[in-house]
N, CA, C, O and CB atoms as a CASP TS submission, in Angstrom:
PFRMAT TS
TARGET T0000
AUTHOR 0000-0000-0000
METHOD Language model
MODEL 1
PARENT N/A
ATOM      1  N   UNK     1       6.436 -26.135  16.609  1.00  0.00           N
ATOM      2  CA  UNK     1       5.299 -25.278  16.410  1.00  0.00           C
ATOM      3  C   UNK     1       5.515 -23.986  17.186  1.00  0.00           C
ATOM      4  O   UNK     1       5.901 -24.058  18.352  1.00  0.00           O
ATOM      5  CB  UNK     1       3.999 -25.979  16.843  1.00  0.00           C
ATOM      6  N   UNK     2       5.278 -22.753  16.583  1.00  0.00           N
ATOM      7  CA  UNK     2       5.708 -21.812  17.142  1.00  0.00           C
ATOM      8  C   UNK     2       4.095 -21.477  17.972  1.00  0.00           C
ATOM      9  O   UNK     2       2.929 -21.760  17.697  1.00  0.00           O
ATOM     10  CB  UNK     2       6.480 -20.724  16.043  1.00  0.00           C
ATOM     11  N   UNK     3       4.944 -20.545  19.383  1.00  0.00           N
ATOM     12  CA  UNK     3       3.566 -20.150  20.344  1.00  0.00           C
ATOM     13  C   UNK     3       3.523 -18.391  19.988  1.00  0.00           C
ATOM     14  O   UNK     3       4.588 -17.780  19.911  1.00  0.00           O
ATOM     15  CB  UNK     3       3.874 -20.565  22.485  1.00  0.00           C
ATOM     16  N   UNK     4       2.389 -17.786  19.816  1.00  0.00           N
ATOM     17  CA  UNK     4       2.168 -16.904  19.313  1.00  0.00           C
ATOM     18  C   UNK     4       1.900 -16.179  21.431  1.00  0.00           C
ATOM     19  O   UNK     4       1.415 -16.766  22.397  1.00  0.00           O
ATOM     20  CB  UNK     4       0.886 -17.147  17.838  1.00  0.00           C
ATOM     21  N   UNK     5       2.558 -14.609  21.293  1.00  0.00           N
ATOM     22  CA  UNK     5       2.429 -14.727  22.536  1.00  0.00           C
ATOM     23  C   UNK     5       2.405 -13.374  22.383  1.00  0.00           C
ATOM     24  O   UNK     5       3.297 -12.931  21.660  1.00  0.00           O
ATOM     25  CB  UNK     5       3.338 -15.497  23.428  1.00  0.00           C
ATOM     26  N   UNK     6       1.111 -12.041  23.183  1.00  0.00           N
ATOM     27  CA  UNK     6       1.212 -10.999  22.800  1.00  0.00           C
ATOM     28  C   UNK     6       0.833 -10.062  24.366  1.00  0.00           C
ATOM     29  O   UNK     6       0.065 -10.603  25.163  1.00  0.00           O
ATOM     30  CB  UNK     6       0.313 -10.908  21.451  1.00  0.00           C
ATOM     31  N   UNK     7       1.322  -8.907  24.647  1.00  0.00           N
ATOM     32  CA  UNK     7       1.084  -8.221  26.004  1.00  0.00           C
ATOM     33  C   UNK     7       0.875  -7.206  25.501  1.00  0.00           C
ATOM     34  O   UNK     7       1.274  -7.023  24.351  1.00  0.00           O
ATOM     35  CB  UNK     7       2.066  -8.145  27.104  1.00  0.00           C
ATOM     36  N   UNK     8       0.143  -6.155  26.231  1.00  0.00           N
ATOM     37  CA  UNK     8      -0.352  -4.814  25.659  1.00  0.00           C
ATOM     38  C   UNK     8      -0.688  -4.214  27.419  1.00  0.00           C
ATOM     39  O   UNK     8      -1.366  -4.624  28.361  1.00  0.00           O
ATOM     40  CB  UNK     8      -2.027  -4.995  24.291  1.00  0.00           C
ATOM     41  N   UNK     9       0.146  -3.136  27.181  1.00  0.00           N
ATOM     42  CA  UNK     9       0.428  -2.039  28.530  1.00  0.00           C
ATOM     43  C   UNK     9      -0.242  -0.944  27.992  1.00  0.00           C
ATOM     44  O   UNK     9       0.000  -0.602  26.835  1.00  0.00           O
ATOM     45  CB  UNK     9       2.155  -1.569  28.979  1.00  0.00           C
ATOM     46  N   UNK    10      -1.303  -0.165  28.889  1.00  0.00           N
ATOM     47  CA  UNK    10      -1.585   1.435  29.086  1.00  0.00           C
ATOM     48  C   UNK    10       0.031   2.441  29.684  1.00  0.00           C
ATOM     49  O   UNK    10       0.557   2.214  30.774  1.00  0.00           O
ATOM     50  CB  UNK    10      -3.061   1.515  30.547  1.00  0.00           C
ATOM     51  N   UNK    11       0.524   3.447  28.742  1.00  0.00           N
ATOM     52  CA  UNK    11       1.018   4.051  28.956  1.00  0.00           C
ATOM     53  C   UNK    11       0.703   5.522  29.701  1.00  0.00           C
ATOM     54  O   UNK    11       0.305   6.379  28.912  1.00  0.00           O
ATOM     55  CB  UNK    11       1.390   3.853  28.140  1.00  0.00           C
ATOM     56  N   UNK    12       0.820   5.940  31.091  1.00  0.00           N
ATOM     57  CA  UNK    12       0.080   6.961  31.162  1.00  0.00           C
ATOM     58  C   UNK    12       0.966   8.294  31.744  1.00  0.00           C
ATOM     59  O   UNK    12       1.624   8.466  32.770  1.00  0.00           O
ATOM     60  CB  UNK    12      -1.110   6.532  31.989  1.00  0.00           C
ATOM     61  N   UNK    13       0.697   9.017  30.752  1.00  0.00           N
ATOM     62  CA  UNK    13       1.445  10.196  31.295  1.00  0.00           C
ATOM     63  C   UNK    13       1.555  10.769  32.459  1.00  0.00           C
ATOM     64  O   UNK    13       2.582  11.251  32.937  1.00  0.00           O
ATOM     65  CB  UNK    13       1.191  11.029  30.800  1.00  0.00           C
ATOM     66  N   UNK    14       0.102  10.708  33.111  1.00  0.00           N
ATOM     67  CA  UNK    14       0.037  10.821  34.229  1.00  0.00           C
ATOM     68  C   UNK    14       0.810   9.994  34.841  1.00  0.00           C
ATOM     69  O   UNK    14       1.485  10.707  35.584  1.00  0.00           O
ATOM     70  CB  UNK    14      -0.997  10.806  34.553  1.00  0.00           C
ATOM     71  N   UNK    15       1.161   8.783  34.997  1.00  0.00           N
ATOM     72  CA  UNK    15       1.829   8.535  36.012  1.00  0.00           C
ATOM     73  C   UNK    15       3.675   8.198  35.824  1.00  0.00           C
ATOM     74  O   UNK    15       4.484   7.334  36.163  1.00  0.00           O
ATOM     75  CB  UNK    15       0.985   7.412  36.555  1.00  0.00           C
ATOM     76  N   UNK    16       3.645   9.569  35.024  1.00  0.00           N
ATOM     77  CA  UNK    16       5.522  10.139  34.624  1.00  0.00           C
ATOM     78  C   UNK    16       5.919   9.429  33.316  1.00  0.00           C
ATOM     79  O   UNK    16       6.927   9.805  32.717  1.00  0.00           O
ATOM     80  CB  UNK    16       6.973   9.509  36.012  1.00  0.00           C
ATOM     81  N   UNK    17       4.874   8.025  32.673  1.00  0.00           N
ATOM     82  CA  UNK    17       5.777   7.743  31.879  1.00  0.00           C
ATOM     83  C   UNK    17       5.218   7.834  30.709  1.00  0.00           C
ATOM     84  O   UNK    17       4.003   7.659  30.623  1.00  0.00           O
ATOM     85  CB  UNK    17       6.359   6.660  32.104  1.00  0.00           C
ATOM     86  N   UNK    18       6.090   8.163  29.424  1.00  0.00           N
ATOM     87  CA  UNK    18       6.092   8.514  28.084  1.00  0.00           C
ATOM     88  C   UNK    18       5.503   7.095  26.968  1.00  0.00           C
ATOM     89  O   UNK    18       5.767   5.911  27.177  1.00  0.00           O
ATOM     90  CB  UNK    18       7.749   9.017  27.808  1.00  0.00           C
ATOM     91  N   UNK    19       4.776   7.562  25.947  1.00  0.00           N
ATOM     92  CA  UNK    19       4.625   7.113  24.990  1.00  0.00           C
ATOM     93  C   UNK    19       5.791   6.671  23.620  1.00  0.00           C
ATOM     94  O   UNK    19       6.072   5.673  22.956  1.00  0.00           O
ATOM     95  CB  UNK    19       3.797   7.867  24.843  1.00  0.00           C
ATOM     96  N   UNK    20       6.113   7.782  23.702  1.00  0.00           N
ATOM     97  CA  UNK    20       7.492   7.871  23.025  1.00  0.00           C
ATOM     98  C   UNK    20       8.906   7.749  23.721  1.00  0.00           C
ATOM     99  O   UNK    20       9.925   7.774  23.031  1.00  0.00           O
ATOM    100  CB  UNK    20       7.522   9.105  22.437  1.00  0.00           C
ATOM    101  N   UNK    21       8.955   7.622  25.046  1.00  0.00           N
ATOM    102  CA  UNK    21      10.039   6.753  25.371  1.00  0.00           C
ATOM    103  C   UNK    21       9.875   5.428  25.270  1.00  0.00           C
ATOM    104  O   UNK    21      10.913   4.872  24.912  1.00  0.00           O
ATOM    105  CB  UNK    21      10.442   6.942  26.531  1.00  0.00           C
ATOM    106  N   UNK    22       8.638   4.447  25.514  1.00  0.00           N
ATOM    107  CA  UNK    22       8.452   3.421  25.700  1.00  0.00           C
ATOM    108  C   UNK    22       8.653   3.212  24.137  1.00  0.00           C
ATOM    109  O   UNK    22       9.205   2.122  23.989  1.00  0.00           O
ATOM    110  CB  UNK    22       7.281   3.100  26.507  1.00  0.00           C
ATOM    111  N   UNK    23       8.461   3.723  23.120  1.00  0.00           N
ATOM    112  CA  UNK    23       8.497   3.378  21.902  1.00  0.00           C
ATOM    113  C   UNK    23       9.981   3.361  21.300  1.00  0.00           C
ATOM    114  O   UNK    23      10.289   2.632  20.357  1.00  0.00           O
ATOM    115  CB  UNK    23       7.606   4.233  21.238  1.00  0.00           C
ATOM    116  N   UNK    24      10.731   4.099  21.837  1.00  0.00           N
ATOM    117  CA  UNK    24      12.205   4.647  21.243  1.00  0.00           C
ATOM    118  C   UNK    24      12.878   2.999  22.304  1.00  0.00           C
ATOM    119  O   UNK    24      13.841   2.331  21.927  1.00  0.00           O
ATOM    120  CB  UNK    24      12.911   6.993  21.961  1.00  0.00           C
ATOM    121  N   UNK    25      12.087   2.712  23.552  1.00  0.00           N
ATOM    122  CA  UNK    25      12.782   1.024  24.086  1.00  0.00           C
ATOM    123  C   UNK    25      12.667   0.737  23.353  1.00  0.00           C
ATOM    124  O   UNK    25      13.648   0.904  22.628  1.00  0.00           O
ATOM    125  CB  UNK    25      12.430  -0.041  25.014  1.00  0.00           C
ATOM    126  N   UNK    26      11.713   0.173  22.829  1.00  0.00           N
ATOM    127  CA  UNK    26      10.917  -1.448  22.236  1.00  0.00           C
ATOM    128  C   UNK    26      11.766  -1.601  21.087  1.00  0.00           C
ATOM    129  O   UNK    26      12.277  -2.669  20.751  1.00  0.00           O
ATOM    130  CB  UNK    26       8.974  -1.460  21.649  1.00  0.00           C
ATOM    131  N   UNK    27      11.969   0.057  20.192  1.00  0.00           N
ATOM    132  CA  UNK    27      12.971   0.146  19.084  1.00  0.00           C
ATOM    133  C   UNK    27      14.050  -0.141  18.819  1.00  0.00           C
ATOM    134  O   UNK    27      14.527  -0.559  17.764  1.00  0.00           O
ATOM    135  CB  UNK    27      13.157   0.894  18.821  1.00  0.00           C
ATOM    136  N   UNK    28      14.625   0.132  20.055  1.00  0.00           N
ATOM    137  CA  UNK    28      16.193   0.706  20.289  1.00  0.00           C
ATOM    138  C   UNK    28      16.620   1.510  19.442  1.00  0.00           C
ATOM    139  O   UNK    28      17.685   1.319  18.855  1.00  0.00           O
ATOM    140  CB  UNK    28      17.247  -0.235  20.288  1.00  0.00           C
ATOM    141  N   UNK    29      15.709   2.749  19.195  1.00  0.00           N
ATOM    142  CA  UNK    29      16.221   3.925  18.504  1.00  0.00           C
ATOM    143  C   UNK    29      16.189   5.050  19.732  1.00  0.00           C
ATOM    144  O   UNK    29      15.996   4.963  20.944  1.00  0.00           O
ATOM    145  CB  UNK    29      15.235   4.338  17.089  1.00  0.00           C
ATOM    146  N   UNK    30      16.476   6.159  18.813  1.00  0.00           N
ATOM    147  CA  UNK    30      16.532   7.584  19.345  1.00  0.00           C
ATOM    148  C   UNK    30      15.251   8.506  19.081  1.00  0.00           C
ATOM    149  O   UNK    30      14.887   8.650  17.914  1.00  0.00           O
ATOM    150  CB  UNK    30      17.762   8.284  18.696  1.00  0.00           C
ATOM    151  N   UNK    31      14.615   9.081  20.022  1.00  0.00           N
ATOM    152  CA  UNK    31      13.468   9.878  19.768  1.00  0.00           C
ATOM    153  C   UNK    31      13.699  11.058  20.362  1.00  0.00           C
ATOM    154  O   UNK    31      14.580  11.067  21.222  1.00  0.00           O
ATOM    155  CB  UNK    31      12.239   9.329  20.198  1.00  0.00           C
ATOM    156  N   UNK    32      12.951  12.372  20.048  1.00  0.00           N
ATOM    157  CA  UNK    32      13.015  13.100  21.449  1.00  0.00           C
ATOM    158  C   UNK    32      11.208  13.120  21.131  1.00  0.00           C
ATOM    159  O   UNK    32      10.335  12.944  20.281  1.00  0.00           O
ATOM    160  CB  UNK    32      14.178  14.967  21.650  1.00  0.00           C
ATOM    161  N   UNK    33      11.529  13.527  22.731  1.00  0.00           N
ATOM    162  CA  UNK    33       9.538  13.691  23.088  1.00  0.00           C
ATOM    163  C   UNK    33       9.559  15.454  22.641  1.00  0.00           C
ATOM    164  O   UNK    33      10.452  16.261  22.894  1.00  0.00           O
ATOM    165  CB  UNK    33       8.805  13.344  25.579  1.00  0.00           C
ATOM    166  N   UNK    34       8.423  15.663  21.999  1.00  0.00           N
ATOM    167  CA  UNK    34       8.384  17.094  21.440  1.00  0.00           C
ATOM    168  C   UNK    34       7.374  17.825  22.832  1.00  0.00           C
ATOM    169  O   UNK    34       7.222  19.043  22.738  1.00  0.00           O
ATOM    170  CB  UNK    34       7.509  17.152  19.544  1.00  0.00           C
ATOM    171  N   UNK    35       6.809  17.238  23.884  1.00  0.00           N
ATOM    172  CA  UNK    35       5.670  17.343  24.965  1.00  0.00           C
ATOM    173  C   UNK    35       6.832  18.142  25.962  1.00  0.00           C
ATOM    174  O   UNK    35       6.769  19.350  26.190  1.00  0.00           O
ATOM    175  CB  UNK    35       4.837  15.578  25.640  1.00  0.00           C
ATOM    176  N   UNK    36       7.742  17.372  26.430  1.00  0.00           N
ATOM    177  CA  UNK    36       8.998  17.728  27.021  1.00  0.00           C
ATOM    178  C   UNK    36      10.200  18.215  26.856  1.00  0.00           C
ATOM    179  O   UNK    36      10.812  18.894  27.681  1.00  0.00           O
ATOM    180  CB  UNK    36       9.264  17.132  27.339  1.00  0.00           C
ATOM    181  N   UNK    37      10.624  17.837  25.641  1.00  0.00           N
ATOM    182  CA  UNK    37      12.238  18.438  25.450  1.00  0.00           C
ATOM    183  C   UNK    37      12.677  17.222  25.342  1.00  0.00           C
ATOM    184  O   UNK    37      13.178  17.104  24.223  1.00  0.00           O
ATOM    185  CB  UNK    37      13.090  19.383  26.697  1.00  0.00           C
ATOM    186  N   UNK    38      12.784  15.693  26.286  1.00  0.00           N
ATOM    187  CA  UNK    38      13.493  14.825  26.456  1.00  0.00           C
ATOM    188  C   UNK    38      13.718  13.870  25.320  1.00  0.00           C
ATOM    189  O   UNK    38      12.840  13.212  24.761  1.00  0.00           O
ATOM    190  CB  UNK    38      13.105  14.357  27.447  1.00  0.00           C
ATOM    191  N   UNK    39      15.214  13.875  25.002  1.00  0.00           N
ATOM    192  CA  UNK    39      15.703  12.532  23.995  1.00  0.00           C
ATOM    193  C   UNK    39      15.780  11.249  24.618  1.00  0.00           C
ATOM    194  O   UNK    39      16.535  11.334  25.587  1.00  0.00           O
ATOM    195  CB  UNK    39      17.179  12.686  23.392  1.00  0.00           C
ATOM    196  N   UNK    40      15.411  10.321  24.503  1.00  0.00           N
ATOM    197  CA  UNK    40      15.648   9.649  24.799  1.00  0.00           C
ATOM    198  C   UNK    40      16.399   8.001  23.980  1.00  0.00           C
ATOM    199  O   UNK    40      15.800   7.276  23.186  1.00  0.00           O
ATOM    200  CB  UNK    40      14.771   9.914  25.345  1.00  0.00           C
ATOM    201  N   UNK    41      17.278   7.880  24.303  1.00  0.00           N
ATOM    202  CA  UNK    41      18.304   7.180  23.484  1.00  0.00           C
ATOM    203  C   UNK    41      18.899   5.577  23.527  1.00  0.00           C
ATOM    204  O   UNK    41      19.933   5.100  23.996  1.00  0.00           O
ATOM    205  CB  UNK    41      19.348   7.959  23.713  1.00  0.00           C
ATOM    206  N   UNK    42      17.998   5.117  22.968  1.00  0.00           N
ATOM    207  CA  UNK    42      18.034   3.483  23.331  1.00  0.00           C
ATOM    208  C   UNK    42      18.848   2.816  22.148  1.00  0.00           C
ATOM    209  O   UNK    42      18.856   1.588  22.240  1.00  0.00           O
ATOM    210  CB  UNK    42      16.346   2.719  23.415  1.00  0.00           C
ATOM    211  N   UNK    43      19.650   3.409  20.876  1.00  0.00           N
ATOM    212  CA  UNK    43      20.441   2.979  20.163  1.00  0.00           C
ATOM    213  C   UNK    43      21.247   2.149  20.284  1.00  0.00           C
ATOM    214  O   UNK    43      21.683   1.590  19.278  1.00  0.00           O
ATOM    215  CB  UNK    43      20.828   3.574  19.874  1.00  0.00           C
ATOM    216  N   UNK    44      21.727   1.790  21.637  1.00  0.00           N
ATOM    217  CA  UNK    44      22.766   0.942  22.066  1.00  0.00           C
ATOM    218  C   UNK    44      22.381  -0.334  22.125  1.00  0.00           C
ATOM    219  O   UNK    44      23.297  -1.118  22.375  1.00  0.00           O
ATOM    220  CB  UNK    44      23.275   1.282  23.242  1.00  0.00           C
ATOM    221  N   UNK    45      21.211  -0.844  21.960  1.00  0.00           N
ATOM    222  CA  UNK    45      20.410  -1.923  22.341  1.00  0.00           C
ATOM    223  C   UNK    45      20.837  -2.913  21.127  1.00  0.00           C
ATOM    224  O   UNK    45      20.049  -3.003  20.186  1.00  0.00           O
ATOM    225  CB  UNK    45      18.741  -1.528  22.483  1.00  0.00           C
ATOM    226  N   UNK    46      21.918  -3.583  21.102  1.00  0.00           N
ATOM    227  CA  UNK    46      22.319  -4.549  20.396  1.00  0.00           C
ATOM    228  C   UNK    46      21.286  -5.606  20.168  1.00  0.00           C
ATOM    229  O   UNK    46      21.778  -5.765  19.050  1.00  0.00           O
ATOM    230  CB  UNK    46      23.412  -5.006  20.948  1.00  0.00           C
ATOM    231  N   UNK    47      20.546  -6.266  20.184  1.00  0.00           N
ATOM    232  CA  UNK    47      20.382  -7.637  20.424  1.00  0.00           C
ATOM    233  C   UNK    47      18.321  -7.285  19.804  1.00  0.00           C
ATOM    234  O   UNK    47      17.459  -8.163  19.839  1.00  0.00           O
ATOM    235  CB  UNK    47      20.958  -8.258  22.576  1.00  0.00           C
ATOM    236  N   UNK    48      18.094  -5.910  19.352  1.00  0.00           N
ATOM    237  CA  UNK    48      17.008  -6.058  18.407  1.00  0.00           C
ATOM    238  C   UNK    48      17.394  -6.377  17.169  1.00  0.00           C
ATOM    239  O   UNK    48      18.461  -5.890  16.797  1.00  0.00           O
ATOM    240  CB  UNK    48      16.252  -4.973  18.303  1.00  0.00           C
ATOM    241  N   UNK    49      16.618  -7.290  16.198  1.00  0.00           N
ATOM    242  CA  UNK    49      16.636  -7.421  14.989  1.00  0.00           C
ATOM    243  C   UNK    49      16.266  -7.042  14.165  1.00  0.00           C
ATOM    244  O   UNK    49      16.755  -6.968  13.038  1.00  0.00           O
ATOM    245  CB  UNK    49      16.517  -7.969  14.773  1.00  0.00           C
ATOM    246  N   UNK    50      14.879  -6.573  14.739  1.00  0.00           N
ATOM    247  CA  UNK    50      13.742  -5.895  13.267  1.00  0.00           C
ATOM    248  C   UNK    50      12.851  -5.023  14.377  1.00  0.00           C
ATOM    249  O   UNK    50      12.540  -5.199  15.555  1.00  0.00           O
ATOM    250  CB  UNK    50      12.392  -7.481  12.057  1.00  0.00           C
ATOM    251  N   UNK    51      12.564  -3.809  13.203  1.00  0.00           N
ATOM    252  CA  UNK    51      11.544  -3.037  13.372  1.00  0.00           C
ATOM    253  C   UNK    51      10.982  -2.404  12.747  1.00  0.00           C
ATOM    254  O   UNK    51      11.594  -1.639  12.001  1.00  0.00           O
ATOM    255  CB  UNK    51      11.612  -2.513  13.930  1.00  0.00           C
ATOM    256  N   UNK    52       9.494  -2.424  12.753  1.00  0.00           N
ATOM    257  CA  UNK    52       8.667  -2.370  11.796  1.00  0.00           C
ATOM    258  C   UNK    52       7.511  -1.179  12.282  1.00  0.00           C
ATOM    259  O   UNK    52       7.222  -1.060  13.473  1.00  0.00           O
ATOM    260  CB  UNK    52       8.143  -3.861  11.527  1.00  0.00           C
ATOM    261  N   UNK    53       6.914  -0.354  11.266  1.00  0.00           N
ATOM    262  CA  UNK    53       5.543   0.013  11.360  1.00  0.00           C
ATOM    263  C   UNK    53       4.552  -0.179  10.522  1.00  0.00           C
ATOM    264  O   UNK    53       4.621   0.366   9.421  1.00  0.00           O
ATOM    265  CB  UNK    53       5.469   1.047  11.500  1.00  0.00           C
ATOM    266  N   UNK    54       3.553  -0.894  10.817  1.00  0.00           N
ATOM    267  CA  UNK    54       2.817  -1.262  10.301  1.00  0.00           C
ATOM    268  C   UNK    54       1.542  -0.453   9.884  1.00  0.00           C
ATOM    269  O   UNK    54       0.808  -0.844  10.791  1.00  0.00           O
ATOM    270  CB  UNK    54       2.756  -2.114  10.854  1.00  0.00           C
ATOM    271  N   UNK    55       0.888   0.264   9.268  1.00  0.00           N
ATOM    272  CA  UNK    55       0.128   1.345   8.862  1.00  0.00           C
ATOM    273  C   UNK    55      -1.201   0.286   8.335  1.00  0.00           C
ATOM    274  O   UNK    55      -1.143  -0.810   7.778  1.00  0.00           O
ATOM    275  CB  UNK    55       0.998   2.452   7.611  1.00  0.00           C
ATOM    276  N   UNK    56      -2.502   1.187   8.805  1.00  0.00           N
ATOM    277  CA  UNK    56      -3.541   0.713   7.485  1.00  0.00           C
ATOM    278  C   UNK    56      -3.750   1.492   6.576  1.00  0.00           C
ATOM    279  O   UNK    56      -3.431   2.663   6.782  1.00  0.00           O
ATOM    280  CB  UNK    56      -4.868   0.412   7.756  1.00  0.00           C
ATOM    281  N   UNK    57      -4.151   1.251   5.702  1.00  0.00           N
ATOM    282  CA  UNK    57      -3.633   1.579   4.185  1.00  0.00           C
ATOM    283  C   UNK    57      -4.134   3.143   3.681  1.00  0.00           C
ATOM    284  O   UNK    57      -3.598   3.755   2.757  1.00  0.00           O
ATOM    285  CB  UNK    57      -4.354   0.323   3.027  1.00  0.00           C
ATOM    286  N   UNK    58      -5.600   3.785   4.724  1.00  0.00           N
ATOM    287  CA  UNK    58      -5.703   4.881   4.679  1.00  0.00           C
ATOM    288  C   UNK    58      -4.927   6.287   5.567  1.00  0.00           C
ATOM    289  O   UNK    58      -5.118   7.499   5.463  1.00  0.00           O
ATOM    290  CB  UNK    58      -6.785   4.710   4.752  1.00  0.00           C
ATOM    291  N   UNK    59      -3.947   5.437   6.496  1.00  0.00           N
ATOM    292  CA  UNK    59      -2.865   6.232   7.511  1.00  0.00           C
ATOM    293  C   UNK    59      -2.119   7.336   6.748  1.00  0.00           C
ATOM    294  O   UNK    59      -1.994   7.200   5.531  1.00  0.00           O
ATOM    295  CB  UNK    59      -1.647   5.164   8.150  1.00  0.00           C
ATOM    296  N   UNK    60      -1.703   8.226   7.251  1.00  0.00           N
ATOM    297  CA  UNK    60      -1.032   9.190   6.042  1.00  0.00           C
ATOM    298  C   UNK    60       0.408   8.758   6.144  1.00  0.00           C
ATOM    299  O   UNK    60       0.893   8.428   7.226  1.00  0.00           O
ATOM    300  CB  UNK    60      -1.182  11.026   6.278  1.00  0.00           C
ATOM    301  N   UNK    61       0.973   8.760   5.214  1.00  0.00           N
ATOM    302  CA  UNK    61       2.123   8.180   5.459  1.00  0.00           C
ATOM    303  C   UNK    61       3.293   8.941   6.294  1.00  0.00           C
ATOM    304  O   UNK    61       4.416   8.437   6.278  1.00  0.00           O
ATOM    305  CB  UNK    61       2.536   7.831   4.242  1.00  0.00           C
ATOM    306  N   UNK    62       3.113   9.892   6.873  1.00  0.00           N
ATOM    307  CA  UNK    62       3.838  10.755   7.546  1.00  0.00           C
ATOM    308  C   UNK    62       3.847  10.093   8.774  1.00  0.00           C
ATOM    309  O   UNK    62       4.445  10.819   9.569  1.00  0.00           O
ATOM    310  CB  UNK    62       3.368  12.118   7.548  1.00  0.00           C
ATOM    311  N   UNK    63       3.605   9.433   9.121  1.00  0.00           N
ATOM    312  CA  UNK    63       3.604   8.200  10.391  1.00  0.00           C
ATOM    313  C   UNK    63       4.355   6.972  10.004  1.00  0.00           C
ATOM    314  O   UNK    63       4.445   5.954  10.690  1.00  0.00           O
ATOM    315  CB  UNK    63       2.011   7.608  10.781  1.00  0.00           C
ATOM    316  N   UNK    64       4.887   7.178   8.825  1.00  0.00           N
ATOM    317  CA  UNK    64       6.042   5.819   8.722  1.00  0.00           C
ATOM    318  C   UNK    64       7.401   6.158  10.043  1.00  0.00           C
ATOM    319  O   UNK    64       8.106   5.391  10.700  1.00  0.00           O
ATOM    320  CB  UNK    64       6.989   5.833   6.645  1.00  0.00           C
ATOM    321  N   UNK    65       7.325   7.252  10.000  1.00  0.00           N
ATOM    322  CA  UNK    65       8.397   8.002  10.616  1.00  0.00           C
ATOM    323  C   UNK    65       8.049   7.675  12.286  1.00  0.00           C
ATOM    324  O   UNK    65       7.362   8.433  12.971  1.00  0.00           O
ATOM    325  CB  UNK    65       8.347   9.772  10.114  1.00  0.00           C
ATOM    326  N   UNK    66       8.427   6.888  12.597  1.00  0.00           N
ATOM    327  CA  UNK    66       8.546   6.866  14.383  1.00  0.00           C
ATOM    328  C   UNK    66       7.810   7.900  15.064  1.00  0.00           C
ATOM    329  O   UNK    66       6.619   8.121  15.286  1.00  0.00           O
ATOM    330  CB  UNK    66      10.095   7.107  14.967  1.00  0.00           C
ATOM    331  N   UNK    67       9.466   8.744  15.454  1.00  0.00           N
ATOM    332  CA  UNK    67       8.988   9.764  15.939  1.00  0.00           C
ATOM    333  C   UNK    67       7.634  10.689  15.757  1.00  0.00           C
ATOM    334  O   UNK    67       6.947  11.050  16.712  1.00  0.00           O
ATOM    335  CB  UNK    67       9.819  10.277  15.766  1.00  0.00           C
ATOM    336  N   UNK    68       7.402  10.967  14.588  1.00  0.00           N
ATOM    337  CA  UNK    68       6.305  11.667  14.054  1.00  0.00           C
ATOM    338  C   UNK    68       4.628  11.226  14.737  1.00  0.00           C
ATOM    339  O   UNK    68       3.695  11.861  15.227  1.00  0.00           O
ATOM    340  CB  UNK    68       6.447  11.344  12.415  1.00  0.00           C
ATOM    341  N   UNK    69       4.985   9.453  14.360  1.00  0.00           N
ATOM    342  CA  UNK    69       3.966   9.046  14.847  1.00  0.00           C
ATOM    343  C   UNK    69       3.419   9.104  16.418  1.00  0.00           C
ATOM    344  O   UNK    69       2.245   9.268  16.750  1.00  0.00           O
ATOM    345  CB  UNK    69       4.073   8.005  14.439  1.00  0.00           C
ATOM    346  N   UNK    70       4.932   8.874  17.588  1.00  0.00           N
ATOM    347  CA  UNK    70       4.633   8.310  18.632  1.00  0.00           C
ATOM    348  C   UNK    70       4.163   9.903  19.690  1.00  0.00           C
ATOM    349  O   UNK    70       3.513  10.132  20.710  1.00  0.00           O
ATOM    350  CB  UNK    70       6.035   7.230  19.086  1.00  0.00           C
ATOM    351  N   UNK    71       5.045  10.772  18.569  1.00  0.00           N
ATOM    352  CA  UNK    71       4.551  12.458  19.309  1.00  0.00           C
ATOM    353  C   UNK    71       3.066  12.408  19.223  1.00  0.00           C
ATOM    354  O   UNK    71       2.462  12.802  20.221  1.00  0.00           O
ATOM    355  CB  UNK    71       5.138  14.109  18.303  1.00  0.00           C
ATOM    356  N   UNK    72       2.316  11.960  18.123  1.00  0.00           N
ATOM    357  CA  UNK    72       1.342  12.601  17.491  1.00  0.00           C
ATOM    358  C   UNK    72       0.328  12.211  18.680  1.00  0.00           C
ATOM    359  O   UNK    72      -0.393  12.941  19.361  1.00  0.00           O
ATOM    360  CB  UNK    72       1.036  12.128  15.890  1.00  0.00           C
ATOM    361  N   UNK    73       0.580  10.310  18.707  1.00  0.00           N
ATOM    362  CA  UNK    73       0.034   9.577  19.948  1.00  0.00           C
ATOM    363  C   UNK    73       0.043  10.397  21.588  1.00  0.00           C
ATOM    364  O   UNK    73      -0.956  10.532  22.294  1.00  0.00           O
ATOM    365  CB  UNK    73       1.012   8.190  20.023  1.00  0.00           C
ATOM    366  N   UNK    74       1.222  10.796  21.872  1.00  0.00           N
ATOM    367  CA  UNK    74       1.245  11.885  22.523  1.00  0.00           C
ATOM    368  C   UNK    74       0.245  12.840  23.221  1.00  0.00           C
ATOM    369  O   UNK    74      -0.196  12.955  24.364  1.00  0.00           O
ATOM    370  CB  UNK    74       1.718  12.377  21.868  1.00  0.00           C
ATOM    371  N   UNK    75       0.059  13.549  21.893  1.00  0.00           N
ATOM    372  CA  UNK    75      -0.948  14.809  22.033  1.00  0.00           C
ATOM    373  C   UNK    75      -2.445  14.195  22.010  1.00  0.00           C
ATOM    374  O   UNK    75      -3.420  14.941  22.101  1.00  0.00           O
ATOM    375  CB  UNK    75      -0.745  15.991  20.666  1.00  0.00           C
TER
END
């Protein structure tokens, strides 16, 4: 039987750390933060399998796009 198991962190700029870095981890993709300048580059991260965004159905779809989305969160 599988255990369903879920954590949820406040990201706060104020205290130095990014929305969109924490998002480009969890990914193991590449983002840059558009707030800062900074890329940040977690591509190397072998050992993710899947990644997904999940939208509700009135979201514009211009948020399928990672980056797009996690800047937007950002601002």
């Amino acid at each position: 039987m599988a255990i369903f198991h879920m954590s949820v962190q406040i990201i706060s700029r104020n205290s130095g750390r990014s929305a969109v870095a924490a998002a480009a981890y969890r990914s193991g993709d590449t983002l840059t933060n558009e707030w800062d300048g900074l890329t940040h580059d977690y591509s190397r991260k072998g050992w993710i399998e899947h990644t997904e965004i999940l939208l509700p159905k009135h979201a514009p779809e211009k948020y399928k796009d990672r980056s797009t989305l996690w800047n937007a969160v950002e601002k």
